[in-house]
C-alpha positions in Angstrom: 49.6 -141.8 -147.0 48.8 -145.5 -148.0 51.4 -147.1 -151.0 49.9 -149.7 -152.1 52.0 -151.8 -154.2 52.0 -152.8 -157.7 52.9 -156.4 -157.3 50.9 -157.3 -154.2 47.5 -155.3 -154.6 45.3 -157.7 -152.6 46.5 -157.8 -149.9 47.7 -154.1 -150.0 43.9 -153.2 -150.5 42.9 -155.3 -147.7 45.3 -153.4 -145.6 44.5 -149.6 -146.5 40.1 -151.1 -146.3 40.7 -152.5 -142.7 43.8 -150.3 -141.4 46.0 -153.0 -140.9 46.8 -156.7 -142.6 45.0 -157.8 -140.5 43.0 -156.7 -137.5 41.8 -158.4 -134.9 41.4 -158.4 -131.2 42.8 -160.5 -128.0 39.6 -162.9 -127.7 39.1 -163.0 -124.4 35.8 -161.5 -123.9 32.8 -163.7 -125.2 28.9 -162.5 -126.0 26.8 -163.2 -122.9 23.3 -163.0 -125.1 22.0 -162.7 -128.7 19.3 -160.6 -129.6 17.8 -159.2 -132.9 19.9 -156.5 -135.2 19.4 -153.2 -134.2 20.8 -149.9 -135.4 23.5 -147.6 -134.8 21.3 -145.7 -132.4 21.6 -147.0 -128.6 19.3 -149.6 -127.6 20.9 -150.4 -124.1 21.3 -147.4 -121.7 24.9 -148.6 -120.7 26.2 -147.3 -124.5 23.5 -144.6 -124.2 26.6 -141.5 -123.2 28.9 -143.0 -126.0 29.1 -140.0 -129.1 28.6 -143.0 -131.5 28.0 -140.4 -134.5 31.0 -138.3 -133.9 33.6 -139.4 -136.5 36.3 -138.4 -134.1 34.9 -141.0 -131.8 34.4 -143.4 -134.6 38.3 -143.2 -136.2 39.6 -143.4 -132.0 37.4 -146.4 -131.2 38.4 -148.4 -134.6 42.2 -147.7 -133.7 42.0 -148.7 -130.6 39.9 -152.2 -131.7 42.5 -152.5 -135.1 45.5 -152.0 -132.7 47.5 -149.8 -129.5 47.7 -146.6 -129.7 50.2 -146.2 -127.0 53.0 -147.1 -130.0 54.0 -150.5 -129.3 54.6 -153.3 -131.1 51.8 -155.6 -131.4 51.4 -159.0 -133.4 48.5 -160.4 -135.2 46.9 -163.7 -136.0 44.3 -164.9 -138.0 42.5 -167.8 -139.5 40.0 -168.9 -141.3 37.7 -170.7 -144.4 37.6 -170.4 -148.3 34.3 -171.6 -150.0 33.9 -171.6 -153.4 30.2 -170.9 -154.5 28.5 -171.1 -157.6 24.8 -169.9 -157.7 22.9 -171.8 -160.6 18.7 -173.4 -161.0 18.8 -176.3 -158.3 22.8 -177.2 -158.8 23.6 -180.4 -156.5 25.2 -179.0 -153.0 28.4 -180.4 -154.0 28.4 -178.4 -157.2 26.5 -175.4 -155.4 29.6 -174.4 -152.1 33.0 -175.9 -151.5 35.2 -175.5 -148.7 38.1 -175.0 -150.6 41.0 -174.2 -148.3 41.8 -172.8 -144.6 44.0 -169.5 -144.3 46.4 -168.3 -141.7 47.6 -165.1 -141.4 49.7 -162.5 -139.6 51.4 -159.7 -138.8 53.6 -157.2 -136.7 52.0 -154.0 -136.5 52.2 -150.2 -134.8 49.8 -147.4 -134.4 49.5 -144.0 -133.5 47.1 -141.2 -132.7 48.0 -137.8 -134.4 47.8 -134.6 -132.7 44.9 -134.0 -135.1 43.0 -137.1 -134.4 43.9 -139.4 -136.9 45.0 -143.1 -136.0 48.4 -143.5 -138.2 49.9 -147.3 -138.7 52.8 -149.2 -139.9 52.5 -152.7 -140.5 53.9 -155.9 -142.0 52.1 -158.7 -142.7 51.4 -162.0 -144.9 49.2 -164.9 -145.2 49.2 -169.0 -146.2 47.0 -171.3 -147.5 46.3 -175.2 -145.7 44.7 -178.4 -147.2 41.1 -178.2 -145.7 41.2 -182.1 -144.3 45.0 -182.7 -142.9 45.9 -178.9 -142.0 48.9 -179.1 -143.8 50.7 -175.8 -145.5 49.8 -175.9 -149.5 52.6 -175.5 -151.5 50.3 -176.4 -154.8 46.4 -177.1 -155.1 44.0 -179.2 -157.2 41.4 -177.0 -158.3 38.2 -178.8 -157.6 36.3 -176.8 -160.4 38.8 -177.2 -163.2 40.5 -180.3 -162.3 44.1 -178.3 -162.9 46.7 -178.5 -160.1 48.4 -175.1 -159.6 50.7 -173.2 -157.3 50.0 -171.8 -154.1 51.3 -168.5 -153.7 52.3 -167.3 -150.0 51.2 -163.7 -150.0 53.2 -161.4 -148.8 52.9 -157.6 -147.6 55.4 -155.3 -147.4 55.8 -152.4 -144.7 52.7 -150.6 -145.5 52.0 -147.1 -143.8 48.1 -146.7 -143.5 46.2 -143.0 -141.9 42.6 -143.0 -140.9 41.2 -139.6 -140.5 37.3 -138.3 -140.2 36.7 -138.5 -143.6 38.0 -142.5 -144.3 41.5 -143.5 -145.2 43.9 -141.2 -146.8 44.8 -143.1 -150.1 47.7 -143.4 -152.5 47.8 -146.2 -154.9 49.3 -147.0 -158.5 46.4 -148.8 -159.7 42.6 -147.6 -159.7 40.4 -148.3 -156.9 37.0 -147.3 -155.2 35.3 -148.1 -152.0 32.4 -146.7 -150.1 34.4 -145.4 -146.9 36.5 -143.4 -149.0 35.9 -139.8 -148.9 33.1 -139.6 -146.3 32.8 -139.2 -142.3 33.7 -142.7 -140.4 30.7 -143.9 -138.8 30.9 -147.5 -137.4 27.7 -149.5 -137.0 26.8 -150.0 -133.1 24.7 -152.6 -131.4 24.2 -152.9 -127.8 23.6 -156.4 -125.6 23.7 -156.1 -121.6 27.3 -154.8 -120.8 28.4 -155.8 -124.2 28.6 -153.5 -127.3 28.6 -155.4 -131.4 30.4 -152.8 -133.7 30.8 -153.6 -137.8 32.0 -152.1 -140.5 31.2 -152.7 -144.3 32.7 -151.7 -147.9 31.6 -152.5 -151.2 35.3 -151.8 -153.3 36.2 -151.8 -156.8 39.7 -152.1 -158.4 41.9 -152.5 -161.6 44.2 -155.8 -161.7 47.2 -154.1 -162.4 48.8 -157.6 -164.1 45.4 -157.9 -166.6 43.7 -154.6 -166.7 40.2 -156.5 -165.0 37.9 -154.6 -162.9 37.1 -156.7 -160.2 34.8 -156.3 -157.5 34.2 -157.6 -153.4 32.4 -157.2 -150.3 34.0 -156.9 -146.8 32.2 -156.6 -143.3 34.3 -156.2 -140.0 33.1 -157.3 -136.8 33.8 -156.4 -132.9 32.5 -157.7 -129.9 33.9 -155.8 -126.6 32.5 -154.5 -123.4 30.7 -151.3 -123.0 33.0 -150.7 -120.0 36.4 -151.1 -122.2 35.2 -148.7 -124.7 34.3 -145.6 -122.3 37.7 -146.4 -120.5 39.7 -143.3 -122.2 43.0 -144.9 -120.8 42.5 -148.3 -122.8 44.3 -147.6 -125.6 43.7 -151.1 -126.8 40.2 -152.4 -126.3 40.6 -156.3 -125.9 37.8 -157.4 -128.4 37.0 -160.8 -130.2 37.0 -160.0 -133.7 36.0 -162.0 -136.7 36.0 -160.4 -141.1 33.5 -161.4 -143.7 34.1 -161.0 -147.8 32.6 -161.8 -150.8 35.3 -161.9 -153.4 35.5 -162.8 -157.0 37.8 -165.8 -157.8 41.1 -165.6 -157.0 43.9 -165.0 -159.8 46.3 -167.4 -159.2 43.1 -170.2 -159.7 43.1 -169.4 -163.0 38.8 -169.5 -163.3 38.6 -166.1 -164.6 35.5 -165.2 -166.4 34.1 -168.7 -164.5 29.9 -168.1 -162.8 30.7 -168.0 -158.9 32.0 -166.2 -156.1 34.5 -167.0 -152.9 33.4 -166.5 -149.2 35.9 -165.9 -146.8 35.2 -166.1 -142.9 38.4 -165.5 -140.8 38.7 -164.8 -136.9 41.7 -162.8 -135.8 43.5 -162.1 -132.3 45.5 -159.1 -131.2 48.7 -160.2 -128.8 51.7 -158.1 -127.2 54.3 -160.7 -127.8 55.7 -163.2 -130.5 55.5 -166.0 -127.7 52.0 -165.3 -127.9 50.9 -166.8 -131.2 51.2 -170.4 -132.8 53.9 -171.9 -132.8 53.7 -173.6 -136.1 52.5 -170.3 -137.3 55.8 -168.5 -136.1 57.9 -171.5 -137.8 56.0 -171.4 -141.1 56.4 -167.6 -140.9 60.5 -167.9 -140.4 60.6 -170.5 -143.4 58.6 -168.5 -146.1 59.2 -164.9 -145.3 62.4 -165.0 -142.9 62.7 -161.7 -140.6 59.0 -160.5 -141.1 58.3 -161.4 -137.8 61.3 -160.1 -136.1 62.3 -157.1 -137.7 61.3 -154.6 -136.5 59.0 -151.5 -137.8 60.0 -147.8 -137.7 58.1 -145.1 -138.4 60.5 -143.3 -140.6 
């Protein structure tokens, strides 16, 4: 079972929705061609032996995209953009979508598949905020739509235990929440390009703010790109994939704009690697400053 907790429900949700802080792939595999949307049904005969509606197949292929199910330790990386957006009758594009700050996030992660087929993890992960121009880490931020300068909070996960079985994520939480993938069969959404194969996934979720008592509401889409080759290769159990994640959230607490028109827009791409050597370097020293040992502890499954 999932705890999500009380003080840190944001990220914690994002973690029981996606299976892991954050997911991701190693991006070494780029799309060769671009072609209209299709559907989850095959439209290339390379993905046409796949079982693309068995759940079974569905929870397997998203553990093995999300992270290695051989057991070992794997890291995470991602970053990304903020906009700010605030829909009105002909506003001027300054007023209309802001880029209000880059992310970066991580994590050290480990999965599993049960002898009943669900994909079990344990991950630790966090995630900071950088000025937009310079880069730089944000330790406070002048909000562009109130004009207030407020401080930047470095979000940080604890060890969080997450099990995907056939019928979504098992879930265990201390405030309320609701998505669409809970309680019904997995079923990723499959696209097919030459040798290559397109997979998303998408919730609509809805949750209390434990610290106000404020439904909120947001939109989340996950993204794959992988060869058809990697996916059919049963003794993979990592698919190397580039992966990227897509939300529409409401504004974030700690801007203080509650009850404010508008909407955020977050677009992050994320890598998979084997080793701590393996990701940023500033990354890794930002990570020992703000949250020492996340990074180097290490995970149990007990």
């Amino acid at each position: 079972m999932t705890d999500i907790d009380r003080n840190g429900p944001d990220l914690m949700r994002r973690a029981l929705l996606a299976g892991s802080v954050v997911s991701g792939g190693i991006a070494s595999l780029l799309p060769t061609a671009l072609a209209d949307a299709a559907t989850k049904h095959v439209t290339n005969q390379s993905g046409r032996n796949l079982p693309l509606n068995d759940p079974a197949f569905n929870v397997k292929t998203l553990g093995r995209l999300q992270g290695d199910l051989s057991g070992k330790t794997i890291y995470s990386y991602v970053t990304g953009q903020v906009f700010g957006l605030v829909p009105a009758d002909g506003p001027a594009l300054a007023d209309y979508g802001r880029l209000m700050y880059r992310i970066e996030g991580g994590g050290i992660q480990m999965s599993r598949e049960r002898t009943d087929g669900a994909v079990e993890e344990r991950s630790r992960g966090w995630m900071f905020y950088l000025d937009p121009e310079t880069g730089a880490y944000l330790d406070t931020f002048e909000n562009p739509y109130t004009g207030d300068t407020v401080a930047v909070p470095t979000f940080r996960g604890g060890i969080s235990g997450g099990v995907m079985t056939v019928n979504g994520p098992e879930v265990s939480a201390n405030f309320t929440m609701e998505s669409t993938v809970f309680n019904r069969p997995v079923q990723l959404d499959w696209r097919f390009v030459g040798d290559q194969a397109f997979i998303s996934r998408h919730a609509f979720t809805r949750w209390k703010e434990s610290s106000t008592g404020v439904h909120k509401t947001e939109m989340t889409l996950d993204c794959w790109n992988c060869r058809i080759a990697d996916i059919a290769n049963e003794k993979l159990t990592m698919i190397p994939n580039v992966y990227s994640w897509t939300s529409q959230t409401e504004w974030q607490s700690w801007l203080k704009m509650r009850g404010k028109p508008g909407a955020m827009l977050w677009r992050n791409e994320g890598v998979k690697v084997k080793s701590l050597e393996a990701l940023p370097r500033a990354f890794v020293e930002q990570s020992d400053k703000k949250v020492p040992g996340a990074l180097r502890d290490a995970l149990s499954w007990t």
